[in-house]
Backbone as CSV, one residue per row, in Angstrom:
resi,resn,N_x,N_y,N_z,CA_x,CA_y,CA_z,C_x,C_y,C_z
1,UNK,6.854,-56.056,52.041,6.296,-55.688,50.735,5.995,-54.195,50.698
2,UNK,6.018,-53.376,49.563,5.516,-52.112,49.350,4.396,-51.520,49.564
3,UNK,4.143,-50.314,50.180,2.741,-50.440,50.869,1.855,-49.605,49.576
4,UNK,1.220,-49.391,48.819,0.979,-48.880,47.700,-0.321,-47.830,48.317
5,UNK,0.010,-46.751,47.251,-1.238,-45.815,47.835,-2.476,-45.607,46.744
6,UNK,-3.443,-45.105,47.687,-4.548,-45.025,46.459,-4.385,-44.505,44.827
7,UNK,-4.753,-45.124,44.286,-4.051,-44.427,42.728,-4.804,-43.128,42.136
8,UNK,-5.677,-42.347,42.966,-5.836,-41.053,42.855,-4.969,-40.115,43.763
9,UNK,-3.998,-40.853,44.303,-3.673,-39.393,45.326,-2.726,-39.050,44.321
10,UNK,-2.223,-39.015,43.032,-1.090,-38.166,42.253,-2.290,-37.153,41.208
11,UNK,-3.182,-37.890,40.593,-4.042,-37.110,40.113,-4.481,-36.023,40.942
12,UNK,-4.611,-36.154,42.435,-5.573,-35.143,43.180,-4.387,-33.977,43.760
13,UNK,-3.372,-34.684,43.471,-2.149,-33.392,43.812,-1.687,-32.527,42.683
14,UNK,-1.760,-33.196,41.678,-1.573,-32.490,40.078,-2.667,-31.532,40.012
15,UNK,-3.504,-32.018,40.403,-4.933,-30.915,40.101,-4.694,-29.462,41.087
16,UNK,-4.475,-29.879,42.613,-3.901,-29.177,43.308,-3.060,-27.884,43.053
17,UNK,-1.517,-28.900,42.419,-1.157,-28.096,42.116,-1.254,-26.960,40.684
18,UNK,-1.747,-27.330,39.678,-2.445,-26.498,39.085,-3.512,-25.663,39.526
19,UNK,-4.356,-25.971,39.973,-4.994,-24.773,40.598,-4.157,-23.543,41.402
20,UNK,-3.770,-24.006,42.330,-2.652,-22.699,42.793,-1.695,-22.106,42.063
21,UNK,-0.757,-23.035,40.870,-0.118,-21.895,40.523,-1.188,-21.209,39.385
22,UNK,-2.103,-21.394,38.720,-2.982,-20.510,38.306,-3.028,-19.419,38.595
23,UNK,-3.994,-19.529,40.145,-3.869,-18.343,40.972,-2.641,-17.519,41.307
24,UNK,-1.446,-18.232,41.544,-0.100,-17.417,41.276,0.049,-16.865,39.791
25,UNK,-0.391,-17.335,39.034,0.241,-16.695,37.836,1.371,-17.176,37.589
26,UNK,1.976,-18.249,38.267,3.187,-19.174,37.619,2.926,-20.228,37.311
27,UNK,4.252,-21.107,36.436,3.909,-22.079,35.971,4.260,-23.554,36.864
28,UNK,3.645,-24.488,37.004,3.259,-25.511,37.652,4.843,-26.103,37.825
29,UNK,6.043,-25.579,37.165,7.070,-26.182,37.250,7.762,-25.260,38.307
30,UNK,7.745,-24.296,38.241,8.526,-23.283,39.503,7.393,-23.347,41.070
31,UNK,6.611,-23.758,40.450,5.355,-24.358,41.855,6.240,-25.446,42.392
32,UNK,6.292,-25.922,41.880,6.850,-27.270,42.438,8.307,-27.305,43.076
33,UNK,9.091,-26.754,42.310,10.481,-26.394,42.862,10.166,-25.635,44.005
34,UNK,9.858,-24.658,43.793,9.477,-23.805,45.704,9.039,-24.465,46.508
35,UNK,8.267,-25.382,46.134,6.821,-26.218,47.377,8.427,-27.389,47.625
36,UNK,9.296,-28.134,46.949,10.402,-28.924,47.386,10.964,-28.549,48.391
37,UNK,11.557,-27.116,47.746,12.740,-25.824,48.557,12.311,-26.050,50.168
38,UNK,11.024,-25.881,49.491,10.158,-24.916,51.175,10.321,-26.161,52.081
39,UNK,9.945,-27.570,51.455,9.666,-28.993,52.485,11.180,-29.233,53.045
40,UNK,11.944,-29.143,51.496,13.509,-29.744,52.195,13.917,-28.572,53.514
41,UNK,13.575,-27.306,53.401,13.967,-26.387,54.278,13.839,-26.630,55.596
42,UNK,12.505,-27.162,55.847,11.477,-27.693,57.108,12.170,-28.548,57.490
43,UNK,12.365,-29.473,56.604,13.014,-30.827,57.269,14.715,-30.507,57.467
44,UNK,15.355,-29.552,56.955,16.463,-29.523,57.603,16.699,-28.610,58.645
45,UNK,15.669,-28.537,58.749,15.507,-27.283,60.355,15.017,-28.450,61.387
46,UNK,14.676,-29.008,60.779,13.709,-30.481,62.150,15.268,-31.484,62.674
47,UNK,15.879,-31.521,61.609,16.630,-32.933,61.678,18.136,-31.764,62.842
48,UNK,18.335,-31.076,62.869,18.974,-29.957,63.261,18.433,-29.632,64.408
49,UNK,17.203,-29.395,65.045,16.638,-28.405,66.149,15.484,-28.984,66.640
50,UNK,14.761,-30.056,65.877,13.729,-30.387,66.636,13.954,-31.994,66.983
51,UNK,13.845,-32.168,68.430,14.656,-32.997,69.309,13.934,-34.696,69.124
52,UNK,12.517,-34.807,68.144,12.051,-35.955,67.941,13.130,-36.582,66.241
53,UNK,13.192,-35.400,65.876,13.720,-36.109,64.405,14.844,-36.270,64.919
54,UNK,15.716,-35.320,65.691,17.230,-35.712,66.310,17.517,-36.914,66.629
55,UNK,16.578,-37.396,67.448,16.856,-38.688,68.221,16.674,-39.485,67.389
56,UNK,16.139,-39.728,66.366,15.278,-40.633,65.499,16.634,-41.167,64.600
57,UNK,16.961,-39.638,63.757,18.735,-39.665,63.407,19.679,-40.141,63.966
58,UNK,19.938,-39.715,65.329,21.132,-40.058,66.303,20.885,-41.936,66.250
59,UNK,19.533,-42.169,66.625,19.401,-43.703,66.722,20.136,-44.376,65.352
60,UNK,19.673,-43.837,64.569,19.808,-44.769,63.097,21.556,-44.664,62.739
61,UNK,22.291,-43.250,63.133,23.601,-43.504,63.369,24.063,-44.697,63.593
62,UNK,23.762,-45.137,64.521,24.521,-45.967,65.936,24.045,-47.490,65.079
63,UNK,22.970,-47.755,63.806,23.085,-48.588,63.408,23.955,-49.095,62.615
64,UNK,24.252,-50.608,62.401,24.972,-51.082,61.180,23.900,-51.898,60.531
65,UNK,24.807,-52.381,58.950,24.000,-53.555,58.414,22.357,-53.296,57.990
66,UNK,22.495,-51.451,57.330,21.141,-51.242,57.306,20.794,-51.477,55.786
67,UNK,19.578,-51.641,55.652,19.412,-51.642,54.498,18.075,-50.733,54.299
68,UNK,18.461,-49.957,52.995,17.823,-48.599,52.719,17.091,-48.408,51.242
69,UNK,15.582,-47.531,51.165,14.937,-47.335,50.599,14.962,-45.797,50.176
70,UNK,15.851,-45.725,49.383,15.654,-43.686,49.101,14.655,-43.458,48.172
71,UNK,14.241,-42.053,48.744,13.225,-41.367,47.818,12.045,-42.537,47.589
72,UNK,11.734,-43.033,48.933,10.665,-44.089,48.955,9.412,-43.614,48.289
73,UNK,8.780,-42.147,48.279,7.806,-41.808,48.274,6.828,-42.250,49.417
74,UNK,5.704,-42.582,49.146,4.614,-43.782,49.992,5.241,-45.557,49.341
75,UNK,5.843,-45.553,48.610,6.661,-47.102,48.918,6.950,-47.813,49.572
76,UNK,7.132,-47.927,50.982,7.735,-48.820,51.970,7.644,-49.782,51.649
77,UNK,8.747,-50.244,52.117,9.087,-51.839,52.345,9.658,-52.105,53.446
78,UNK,8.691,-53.243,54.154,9.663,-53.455,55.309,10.956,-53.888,55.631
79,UNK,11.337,-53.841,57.012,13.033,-54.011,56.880,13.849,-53.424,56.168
80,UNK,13.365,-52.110,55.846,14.224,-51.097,55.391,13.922,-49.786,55.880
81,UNK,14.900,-49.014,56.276,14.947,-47.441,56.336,14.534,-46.665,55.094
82,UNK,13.088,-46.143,55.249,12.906,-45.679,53.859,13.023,-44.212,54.410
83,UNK,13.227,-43.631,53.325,13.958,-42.217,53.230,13.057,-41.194,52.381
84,UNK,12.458,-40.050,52.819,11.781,-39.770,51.765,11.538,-37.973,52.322
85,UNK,11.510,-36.995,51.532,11.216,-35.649,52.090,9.759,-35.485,52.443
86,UNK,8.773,-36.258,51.916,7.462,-35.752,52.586,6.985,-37.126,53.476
87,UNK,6.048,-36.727,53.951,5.504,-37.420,55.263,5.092,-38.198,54.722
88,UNK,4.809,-39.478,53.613,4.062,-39.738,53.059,3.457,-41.164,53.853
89,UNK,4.016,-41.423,54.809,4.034,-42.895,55.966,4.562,-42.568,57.171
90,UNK,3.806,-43.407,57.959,4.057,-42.972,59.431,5.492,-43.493,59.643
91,UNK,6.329,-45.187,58.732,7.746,-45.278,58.460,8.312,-44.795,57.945
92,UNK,8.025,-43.843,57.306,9.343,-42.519,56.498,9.968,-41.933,57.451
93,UNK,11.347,-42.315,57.020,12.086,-41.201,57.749,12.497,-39.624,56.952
94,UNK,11.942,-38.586,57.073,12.180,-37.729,56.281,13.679,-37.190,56.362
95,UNK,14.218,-37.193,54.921,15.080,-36.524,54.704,15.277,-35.912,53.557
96,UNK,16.271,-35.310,52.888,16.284,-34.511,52.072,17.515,-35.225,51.503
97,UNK,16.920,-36.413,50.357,17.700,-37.338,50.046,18.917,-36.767,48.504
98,UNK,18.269,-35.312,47.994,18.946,-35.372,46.597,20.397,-35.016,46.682
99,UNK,21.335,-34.805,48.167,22.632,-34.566,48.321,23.219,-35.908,48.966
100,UNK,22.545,-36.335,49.985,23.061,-37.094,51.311,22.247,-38.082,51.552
101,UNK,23.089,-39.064,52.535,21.731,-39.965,53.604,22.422,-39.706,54.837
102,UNK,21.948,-40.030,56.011,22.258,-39.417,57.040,22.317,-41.124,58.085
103,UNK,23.573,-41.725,57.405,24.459,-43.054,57.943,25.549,-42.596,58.475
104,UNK,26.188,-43.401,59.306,27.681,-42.836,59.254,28.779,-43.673,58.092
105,UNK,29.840,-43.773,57.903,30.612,-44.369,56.723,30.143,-45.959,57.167
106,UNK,30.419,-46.627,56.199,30.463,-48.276,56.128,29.472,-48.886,56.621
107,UNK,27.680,-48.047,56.790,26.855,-48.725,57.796,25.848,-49.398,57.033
108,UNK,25.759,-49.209,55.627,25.195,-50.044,55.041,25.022,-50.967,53.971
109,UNK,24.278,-51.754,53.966,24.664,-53.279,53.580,24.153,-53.255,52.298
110,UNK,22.653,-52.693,51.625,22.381,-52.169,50.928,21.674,-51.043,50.803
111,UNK,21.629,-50.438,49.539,21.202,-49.475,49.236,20.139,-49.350,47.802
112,UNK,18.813,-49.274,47.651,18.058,-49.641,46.244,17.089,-47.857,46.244
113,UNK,17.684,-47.208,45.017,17.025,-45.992,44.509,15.900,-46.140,42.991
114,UNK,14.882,-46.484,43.542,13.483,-46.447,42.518,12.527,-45.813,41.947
115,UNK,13.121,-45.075,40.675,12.928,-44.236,40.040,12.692,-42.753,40.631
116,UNK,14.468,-42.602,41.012,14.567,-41.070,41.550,15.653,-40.322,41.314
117,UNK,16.594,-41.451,40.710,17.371,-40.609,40.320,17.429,-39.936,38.915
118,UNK,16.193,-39.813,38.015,15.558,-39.256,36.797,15.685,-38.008,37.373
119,UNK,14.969,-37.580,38.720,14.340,-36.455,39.562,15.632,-35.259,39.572
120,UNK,16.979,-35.921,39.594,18.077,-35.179,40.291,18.880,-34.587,39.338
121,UNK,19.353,-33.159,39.778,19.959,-32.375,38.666,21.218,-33.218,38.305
122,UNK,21.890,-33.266,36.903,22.664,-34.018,36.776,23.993,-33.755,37.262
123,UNK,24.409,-32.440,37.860,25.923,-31.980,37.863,25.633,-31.996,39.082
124,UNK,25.020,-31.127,39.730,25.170,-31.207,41.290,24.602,-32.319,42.460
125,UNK,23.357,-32.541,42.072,22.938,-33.226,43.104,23.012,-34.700,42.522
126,UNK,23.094,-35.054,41.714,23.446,-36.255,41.317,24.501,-37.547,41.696
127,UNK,25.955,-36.268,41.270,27.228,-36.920,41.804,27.575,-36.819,43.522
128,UNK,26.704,-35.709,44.306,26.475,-35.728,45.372,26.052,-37.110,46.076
129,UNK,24.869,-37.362,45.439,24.451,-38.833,46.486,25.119,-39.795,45.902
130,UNK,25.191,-40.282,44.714,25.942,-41.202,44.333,27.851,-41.189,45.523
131,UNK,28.019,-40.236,45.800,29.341,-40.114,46.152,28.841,-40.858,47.870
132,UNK,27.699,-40.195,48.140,27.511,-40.622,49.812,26.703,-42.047,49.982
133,UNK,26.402,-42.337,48.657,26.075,-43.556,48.974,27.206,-44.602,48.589
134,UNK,28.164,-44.550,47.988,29.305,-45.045,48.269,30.188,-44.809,49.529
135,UNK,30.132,-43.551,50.361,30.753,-43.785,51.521,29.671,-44.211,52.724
136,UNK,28.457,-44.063,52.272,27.596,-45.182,53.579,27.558,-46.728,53.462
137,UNK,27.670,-46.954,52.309,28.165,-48.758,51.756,29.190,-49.438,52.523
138,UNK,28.912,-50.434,53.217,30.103,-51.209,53.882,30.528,-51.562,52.199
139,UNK,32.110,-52.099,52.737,33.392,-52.453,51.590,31.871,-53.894,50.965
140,UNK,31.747,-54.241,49.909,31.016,-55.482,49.788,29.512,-55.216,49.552
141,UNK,28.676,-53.981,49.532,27.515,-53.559,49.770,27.369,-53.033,48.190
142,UNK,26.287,-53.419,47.999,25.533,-53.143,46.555,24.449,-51.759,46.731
143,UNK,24.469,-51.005,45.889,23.640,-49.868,45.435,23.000,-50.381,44.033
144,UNK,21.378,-50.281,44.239,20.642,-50.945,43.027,19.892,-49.706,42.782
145,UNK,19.822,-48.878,41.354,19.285,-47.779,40.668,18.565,-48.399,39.731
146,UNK,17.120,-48.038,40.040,16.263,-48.188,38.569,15.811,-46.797,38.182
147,UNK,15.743,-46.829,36.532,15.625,-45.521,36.004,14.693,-46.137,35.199
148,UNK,14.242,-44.954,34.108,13.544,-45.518,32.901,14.712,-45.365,32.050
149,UNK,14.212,-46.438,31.488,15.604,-46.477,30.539,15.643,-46.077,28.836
150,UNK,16.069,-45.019,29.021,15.954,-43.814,27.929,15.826,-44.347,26.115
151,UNK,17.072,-45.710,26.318,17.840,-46.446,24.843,16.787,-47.437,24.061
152,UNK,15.529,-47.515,25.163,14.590,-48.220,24.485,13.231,-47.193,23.923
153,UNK,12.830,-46.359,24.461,12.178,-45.190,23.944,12.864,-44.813,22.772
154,UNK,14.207,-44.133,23.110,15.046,-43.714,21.397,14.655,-44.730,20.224
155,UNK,14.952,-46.170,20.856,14.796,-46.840,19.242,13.399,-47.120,19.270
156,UNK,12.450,-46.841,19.612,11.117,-47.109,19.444,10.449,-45.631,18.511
157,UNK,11.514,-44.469,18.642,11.168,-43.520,18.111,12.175,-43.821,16.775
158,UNK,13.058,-43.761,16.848,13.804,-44.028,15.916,13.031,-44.842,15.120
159,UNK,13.235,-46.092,15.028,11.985,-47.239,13.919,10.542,-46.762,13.785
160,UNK,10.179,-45.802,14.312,8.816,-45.045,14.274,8.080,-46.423,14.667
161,UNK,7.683,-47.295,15.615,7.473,-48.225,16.219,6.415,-48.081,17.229
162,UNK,4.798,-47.739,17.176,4.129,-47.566,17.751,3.976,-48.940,18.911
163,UNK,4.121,-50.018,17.881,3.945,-51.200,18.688,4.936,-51.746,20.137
164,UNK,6.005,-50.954,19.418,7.590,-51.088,20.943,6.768,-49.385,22.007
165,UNK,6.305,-48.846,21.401,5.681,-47.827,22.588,4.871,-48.397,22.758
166,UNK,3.774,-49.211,22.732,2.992,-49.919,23.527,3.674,-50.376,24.510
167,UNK,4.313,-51.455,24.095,5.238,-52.052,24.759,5.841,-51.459,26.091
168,UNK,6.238,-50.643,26.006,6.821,-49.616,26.979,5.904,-48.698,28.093
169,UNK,4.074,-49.379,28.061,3.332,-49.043,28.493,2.607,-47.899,28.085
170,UNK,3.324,-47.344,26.889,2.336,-45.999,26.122,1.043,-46.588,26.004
171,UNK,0.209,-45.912,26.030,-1.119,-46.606,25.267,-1.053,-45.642,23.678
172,UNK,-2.128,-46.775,22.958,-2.152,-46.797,21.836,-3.988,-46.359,21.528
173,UNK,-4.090,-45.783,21.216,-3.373,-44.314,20.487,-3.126,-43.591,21.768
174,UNK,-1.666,-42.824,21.344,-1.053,-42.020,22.181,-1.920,-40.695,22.732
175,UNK,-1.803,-40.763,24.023,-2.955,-39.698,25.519,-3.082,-38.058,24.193
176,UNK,-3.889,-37.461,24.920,-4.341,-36.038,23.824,-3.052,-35.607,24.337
177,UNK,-2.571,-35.475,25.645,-1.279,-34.643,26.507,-0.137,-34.656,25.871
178,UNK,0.279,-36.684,24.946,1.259,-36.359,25.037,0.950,-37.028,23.676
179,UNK,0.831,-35.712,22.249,-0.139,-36.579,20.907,1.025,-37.398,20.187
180,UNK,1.883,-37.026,20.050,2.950,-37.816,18.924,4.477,-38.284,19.203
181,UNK,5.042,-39.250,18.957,6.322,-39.748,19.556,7.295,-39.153,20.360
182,UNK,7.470,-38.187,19.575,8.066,-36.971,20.016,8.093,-36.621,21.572
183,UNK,6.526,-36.301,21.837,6.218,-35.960,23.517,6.479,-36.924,24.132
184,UNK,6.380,-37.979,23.631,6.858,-39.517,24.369,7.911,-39.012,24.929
185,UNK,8.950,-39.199,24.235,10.453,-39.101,24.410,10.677,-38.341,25.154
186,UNK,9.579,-36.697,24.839,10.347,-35.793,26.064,9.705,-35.839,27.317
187,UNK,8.934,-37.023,27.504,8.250,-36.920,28.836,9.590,-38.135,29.348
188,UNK,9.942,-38.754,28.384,10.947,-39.458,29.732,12.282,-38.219,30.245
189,UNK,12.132,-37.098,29.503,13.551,-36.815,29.677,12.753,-35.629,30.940
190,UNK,11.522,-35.333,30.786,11.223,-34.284,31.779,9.872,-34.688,32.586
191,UNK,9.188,-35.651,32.235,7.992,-35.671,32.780,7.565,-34.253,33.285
192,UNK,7.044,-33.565,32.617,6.596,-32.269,32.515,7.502,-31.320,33.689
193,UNK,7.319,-30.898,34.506,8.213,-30.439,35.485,9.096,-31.442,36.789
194,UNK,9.147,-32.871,36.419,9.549,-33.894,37.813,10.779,-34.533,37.237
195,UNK,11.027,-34.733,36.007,12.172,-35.524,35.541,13.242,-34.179,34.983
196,UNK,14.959,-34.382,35.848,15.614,-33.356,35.220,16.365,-34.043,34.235
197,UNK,16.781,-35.644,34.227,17.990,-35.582,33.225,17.549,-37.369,32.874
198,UNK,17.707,-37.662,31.894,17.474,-39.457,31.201,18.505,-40.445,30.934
199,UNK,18.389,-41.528,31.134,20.059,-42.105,31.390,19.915,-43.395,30.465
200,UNK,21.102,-43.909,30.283,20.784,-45.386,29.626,22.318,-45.792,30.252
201,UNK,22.467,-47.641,29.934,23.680,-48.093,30.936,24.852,-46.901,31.037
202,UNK,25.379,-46.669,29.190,26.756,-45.919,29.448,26.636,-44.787,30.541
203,UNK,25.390,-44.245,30.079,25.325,-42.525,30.892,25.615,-42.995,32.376
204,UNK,25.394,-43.958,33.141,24.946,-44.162,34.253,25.766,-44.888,34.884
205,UNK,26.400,-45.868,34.076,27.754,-46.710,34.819,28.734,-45.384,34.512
206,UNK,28.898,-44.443,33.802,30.070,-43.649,33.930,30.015,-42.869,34.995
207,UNK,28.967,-42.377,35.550,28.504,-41.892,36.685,28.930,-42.506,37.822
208,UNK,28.550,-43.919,37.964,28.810,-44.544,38.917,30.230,-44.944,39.483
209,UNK,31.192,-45.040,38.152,32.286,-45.080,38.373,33.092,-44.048,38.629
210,UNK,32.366,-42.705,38.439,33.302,-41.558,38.471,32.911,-41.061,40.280
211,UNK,32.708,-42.014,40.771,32.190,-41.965,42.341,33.191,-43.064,43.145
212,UNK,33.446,-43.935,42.324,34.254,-45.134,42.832,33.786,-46.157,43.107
213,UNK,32.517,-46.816,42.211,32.030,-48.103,42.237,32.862,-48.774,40.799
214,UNK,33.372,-49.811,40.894,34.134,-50.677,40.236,33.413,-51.771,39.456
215,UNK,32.722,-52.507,40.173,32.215,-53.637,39.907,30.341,-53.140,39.506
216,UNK,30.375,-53.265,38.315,29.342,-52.763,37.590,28.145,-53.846,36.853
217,UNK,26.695,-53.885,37.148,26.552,-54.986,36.597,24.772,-54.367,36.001
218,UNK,24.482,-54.690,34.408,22.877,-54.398,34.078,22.612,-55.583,34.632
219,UNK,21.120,-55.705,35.523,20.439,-56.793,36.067,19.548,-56.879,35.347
220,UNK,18.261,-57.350,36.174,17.186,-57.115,35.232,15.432,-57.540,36.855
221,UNK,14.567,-57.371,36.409,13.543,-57.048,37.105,13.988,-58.451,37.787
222,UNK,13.914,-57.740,39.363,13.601,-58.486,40.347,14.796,-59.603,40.509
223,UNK,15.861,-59.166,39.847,17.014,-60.046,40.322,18.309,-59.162,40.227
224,UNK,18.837,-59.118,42.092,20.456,-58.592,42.162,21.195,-59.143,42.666
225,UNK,22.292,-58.306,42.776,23.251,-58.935,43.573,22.643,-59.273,45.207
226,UNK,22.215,-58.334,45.563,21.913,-58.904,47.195,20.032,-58.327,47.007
227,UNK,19.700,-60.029,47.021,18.317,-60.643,46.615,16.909,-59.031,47.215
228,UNK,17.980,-58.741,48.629,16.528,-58.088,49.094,16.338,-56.891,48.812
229,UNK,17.398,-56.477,47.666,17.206,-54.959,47.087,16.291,-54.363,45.890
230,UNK,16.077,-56.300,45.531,14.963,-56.739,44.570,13.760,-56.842,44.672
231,UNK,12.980,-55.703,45.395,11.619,-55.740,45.636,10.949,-54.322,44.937
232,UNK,11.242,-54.488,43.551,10.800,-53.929,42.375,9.470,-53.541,41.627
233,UNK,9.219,-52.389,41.956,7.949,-51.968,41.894,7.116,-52.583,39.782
234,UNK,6.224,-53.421,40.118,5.690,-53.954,39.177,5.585,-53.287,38.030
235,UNK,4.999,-52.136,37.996,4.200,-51.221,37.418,5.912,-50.471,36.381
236,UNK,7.135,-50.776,37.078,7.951,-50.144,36.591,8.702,-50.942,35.712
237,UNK,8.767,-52.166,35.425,9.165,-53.740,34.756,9.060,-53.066,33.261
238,UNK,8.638,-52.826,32.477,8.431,-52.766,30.920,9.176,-52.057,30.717
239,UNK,9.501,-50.762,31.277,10.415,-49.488,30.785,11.609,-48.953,31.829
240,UNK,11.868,-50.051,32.853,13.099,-49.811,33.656,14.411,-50.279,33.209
241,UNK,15.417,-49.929,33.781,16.671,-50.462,33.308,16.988,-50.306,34.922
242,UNK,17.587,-51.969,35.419,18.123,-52.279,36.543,19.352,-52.118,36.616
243,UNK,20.357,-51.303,37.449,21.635,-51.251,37.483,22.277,-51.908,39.296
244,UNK,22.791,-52.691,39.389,23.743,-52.800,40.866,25.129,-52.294,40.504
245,UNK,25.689,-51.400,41.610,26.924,-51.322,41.801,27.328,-52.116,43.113
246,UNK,28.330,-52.379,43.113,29.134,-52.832,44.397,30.632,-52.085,44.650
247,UNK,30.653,-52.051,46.122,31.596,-51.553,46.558,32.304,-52.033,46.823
248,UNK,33.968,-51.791,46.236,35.202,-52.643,46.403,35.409,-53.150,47.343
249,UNK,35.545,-54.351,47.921,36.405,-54.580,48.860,38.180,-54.363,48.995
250,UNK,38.471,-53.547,49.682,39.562,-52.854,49.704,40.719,-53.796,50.497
């Protein structure tokens, strides 16, 4: 099961980071991109030169039949390799998930990305992992992506539909932050500086196929193709859109 963290530690890092870039004199969105830069940097100097993450890597090579948690955050779930750039669990394996995973070809069985690929630029780093998580997929291995799913916000703005933004977990009346439909919408497409790009099925199965997944399927909470990729964070059920791909058998 997912190990869940206190529900102030995002408030107490937001605050964080506003306070410092204050003091920088920049804005909380180029804070954040540097403070990434700087972590992914660390960790690809560790996984490279420092001989505990080496081995840790080299081991997980030599596995098959893995099944994987990217961009876990503090998420874990057991019986999976969770993957994540900050330390956030003593089971994270840190990596610097928005290009690569660090399998060799055909070693894994599945693969489930929960709410991260919103995070990833759409041209570069996007078609990047999507491409390597099709060549770490044994022939037969499912990749399960949950996003927020953009096509139900649109028509909730569209019908001017306060009651379908409830629905979607807005509260009613809409936060002072984000006052009128409008900010709704653009917080799915940016969540202030953390979300780069918003997807709905077409955007996202075309993606997937332009990588070489074939067999394309919308699921829905807590049910896929391979059962144990279905351990679906609760809190994300109202406004997710479940996607599995599978990899051809050749």
């Amino acid at each position: 099961m997912p190990v869940v963290p206190r529900p102030d530690e995002g408030v107490q890092d937001n605050g964080r980071m506003l306070r410092l870039a204050n003091r920088l004199g920049i804005s909380r969105s180029l804070l954040w991109a540097l403070r990434t830069e700087g972590e992914a940097a660390i960790v690809g100097w560790q996984s490279r030169w420092w001989w505990p993450a080496r081995r840790r890597l080299r081991q997980l090579r030599q596995q098959r039949e893995l099944l994987v948690n990217v961009g876990s955050g503090p998420f874990v779930i057991d019986g999976f390799i969770n993957l994540e750039l900050r330390a956030y669990h003593d089971d994270v394996v840190r990596w610097d998930c928005r290009r690569s995973l660090p399998f060799t070809d055909a070693s894994c069985a599945g693969i489930r990305i929960e709410h991260f690929v919103e995070h990833l630029d759409p041209r570069d780093e996007l078609p990047a992992l999507l491409a390597d998580c099709h060549r770490a997929l044994q022939p037969g291995g499912v990749l399960r992506i949950i996003v927020p799913d953009t096509a139900r916000y649109l028509r909730a703005y569209l019908d001017d539909d306060r009651v379908a933004f409830h629905r979607l977990a807005v509260p009613d009346p809409l936060p002072n932050d984000l006052p009128t439909p409008l900010d709704i919408v653009n917080h799915v497409f940016h969540q202030w500086h953390e979300h780069r790009w918003a997807y709905d099925w077409p955007s996202l199965s075309w993606r997937l196929q332009a990588v070489g997944f074939g067999d394309l399927e919308l699921t829905t909470f807590q049910q896929s193709r391979l059962p144990a990729l279905a351990q679906d964070r609760d809190e994300h059920a109202v406004y997710s859109m479940y996607v599995d791909a599978v990899k051809n058998v050749t």
